[in-house]
N, C-alpha and C positions, 0 to 999 in steps of 0.2 A: 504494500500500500504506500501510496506515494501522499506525501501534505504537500498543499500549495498557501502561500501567504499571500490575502491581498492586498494591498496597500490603496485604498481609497482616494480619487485626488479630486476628489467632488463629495458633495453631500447625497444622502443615499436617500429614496424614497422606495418602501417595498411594503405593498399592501396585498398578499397571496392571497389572502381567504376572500379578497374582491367585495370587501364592505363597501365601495363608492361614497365613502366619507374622507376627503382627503386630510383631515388631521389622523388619523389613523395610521401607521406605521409600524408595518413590524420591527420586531428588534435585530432580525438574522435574516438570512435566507433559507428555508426550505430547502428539502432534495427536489420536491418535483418540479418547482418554479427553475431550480439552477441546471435541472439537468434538460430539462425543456429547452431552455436558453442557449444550451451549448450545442445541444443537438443542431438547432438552427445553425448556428456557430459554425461546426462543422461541417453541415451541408451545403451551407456557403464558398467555403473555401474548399472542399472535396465533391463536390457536386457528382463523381464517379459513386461515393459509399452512399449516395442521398436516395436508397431504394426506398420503398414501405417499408421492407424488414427491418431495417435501419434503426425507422422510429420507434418500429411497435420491438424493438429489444438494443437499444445504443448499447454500443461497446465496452463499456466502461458503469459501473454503482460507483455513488457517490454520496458523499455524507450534507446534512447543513452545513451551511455556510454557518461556523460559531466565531465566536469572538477569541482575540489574542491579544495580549499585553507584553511586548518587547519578548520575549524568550519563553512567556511562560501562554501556552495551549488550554484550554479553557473549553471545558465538557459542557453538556446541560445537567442539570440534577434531575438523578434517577429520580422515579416514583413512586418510590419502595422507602421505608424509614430505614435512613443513611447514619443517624446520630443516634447517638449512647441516650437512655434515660436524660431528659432534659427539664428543670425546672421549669415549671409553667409560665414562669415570670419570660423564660427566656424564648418562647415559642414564639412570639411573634417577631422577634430578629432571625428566626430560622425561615421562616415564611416567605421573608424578602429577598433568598439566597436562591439567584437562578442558575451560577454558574459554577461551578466548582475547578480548582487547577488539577493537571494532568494525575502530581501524585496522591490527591485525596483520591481522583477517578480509579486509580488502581488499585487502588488498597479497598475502594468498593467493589472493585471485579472481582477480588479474591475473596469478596463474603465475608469483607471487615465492618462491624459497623464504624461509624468516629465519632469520636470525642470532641463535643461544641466546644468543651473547652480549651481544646489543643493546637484550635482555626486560629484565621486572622480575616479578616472581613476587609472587602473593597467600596469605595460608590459602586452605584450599576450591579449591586446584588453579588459581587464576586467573594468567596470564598478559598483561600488558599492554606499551605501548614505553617508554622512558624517559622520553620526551617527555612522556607521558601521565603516569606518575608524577609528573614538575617541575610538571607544570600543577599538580596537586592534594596537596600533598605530607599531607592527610588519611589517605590513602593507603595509605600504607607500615604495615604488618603488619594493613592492615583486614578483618576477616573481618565477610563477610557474611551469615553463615548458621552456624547451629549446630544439632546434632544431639541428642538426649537420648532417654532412655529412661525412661518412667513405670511405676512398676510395678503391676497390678494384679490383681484375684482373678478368676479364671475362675468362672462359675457354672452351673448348668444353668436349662432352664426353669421350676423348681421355687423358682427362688432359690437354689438349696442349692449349698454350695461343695463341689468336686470334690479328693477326694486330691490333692495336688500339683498346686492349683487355680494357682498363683500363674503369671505370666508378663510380660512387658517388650514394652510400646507403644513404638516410637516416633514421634519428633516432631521436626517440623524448625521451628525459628526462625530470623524475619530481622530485621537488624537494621533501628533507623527508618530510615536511606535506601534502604535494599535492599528486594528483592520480585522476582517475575517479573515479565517480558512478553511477548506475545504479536505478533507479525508478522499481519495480515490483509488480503486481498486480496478486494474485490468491487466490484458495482457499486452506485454512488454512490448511486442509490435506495433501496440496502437500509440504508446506513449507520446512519440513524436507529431503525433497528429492529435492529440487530447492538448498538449501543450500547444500545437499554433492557436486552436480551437481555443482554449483560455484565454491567448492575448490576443485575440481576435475581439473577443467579445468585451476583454477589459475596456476595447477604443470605442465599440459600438454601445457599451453601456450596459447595466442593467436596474431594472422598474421602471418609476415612474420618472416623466418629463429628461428622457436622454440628449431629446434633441434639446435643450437647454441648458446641456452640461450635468447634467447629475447620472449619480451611478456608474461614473469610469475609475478603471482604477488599473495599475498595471499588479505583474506580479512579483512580489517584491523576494520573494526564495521561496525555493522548491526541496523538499528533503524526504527522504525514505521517515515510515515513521517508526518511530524506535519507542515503542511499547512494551510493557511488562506484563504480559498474561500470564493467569493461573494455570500451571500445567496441568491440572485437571477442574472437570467445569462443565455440570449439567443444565447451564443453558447459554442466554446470549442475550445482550444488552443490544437496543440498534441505536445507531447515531443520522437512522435517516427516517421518512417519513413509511410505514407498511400499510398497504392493502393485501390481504392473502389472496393467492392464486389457487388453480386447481391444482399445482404441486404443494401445497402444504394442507398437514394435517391438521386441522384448528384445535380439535378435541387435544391434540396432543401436546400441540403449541399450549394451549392454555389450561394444562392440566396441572400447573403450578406458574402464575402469573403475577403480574401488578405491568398496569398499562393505561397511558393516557387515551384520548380522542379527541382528534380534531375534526372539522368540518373546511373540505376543501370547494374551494371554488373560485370566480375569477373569470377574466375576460380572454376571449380566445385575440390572438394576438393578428393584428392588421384586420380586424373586423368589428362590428359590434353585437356581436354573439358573447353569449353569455356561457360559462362552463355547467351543467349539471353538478350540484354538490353531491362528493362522494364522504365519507367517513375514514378515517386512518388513524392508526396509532401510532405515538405520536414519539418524539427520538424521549429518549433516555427510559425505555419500556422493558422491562423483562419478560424473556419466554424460555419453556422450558423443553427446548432443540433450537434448530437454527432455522430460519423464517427465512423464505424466498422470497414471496413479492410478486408481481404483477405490474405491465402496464395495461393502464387501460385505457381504451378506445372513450372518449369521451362524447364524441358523434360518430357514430358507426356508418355506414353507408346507407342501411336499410331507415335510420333517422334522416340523415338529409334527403335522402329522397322523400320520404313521407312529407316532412314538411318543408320542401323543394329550398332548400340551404345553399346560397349559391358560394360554396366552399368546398376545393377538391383534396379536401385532409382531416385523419379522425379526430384531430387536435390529441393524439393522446398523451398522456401523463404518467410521470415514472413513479411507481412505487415498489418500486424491488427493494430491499431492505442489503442494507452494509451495518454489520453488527460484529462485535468484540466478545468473544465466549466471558462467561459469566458461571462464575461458583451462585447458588441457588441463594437468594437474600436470605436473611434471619427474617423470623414472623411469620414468611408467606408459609401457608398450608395446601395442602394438596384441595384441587377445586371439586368438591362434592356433586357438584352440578351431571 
């Protein structure tokens, strides 16, 4: 598996789940908005590999796009209880902790719980060890990302400004060592073509208002990821977005579990078609084997014909699952269901 860093050189607007409320902003990218993105990406500049097959299975799984702070890699938190016994007093500082650093993340692969007391806390919900803090003591109160809100005038096609035309963009900023990155897994032949396909799309942007300058960003390094897995490990944590396919077995899959849901949806891109909301679960989820995934066709052919769609693509969407084996959390119970 290969990490890519992004370096941000614009403010990012990225609203996946297509609320059409533009203060609205996610905090990261998603897998299937980013691998969506790249796919285009590459069919652009390989327009030989741009079959159907192509879409309906790209080359390459790929994790969220999460947050990074100078050297240190930054997970989601699992959704599984990760902390030792904790004072009630102190729950809702655990609450506001959405990210966790590389070595809390593995020492929860290996089916450790930790000790709130042994953290050190970021702005922006980040939690890291202390250890980790001494290393870099840059550190302490570093926020790496910031959020705002631009104001601007609503208009119609006409130009013409609307009664209580006015309304609030946002916009997320990172600071110079910070950015996203991305987790990717494929085979070694395609690498060189996965990587034009990233800085391809770093210059064409991604979300909202590209043409405006937002969402470019180059890649600031590229490195193998040097992870510490449990050498034995009856399930797997994913770090991307899952829909099961008919290769997985769900009963099996969630025969010992703990897992979010999200609701996906969103705008089919160069149209104004709307996506069909699917349901997925959601990155930092445990299951109890290793989850494949699924793309899916989100306008099949037999829909647009029916209701005469004048678009020659299923629009579909990645949710194949890239997941890190996983020792079985503390707590969870076998599902009786």
């Amino acid at each position: 598996m290969h990490v890519f860093k992004l370096k941000f050189l614009s403010a990012l607007h990225v609203d996946s789940k297509g609320s059409g409320e533009p203060e609205v902003a996610d905090e990261f990218i998603r897998s299937d908005t980013l691998s969506a993105a790249m796919a285009i990406a590459w069919s652009g500049l390989f327009p030989g590999d741009a079959d159907p097959d192509f879409f309906l299975e790209p080359p390459y799984r790929i994790s969220s796009a999460f947050p990074y702070i100078g050297n240190l890699l930054l997970f989601p938190i699992p959704v599984w209880r990760i902390w030792k016994k904790v004072d009630i007093k102190k729950r809702k500082d655990i609450k506001e902790i959405r990210w966790i650093s590389q070595s809390l993340f593995e020492k929860v692969l290996a089916g450790n719980e930790l000790d709130f007391e042994g953290i050190a806390t970021l702005p922006g919900g980040v939690a890291l060890s202390q250890e980790e803090l001494k290393a870099d003591f840059r550190l302490i109160n570093f926020k790496g990302w910031t959020r705002s809100e631009r104001q601007r005038v609503r208009v119609d096609r006409l130009n013409v400004q609307n009664d209580g035309g006015l309304f609030f963009f946002a916009l997320q900023f990172f600071a110079p060592d910070s950015g996203l990155y991305l987790i990717a897994n494929m085979d070694s032949s395609k690498l060189s073509h996965f990587r034009a396909s990233l800085a391809f799309l770093g210059d064409a942007g991604i979300g909202a208002d590209r043409s405006s300058g937002l969402g470019h960003f180059s890649v600031r390094e590229e490195s193998e990821l040097k992870m510490t897995f449990p050498k034995k490990s009856e399930g797997s944590t994913i770090l991307s977005l899952f829909n099961p396919g008919n290769d997985d077995n769900l009963e099996a899959l969630t025969r010992i579990t703990a897992y979010g849901l999200t609701i996906r949806s969103g705008w089919i891109t160069n149209s104004t078609l709307g996506r069909p909301p699917i349901r997925t679960f959601t990155e930092g989820s445990y299951f109890s084997g290793k989850p494949k995934g699924r793309v899916v066709e989100m306008l099949p052919a037999d829909i647009r014909e029916k209701n005469k769609l004048r678009i020659n693509h299923s629009a579909p969407r990645d949710f194949r699952a890239l997941f890190f084996p996983c020792v079985q959390p503390p707590y969870l119970k076998e599902n009786s269901l």
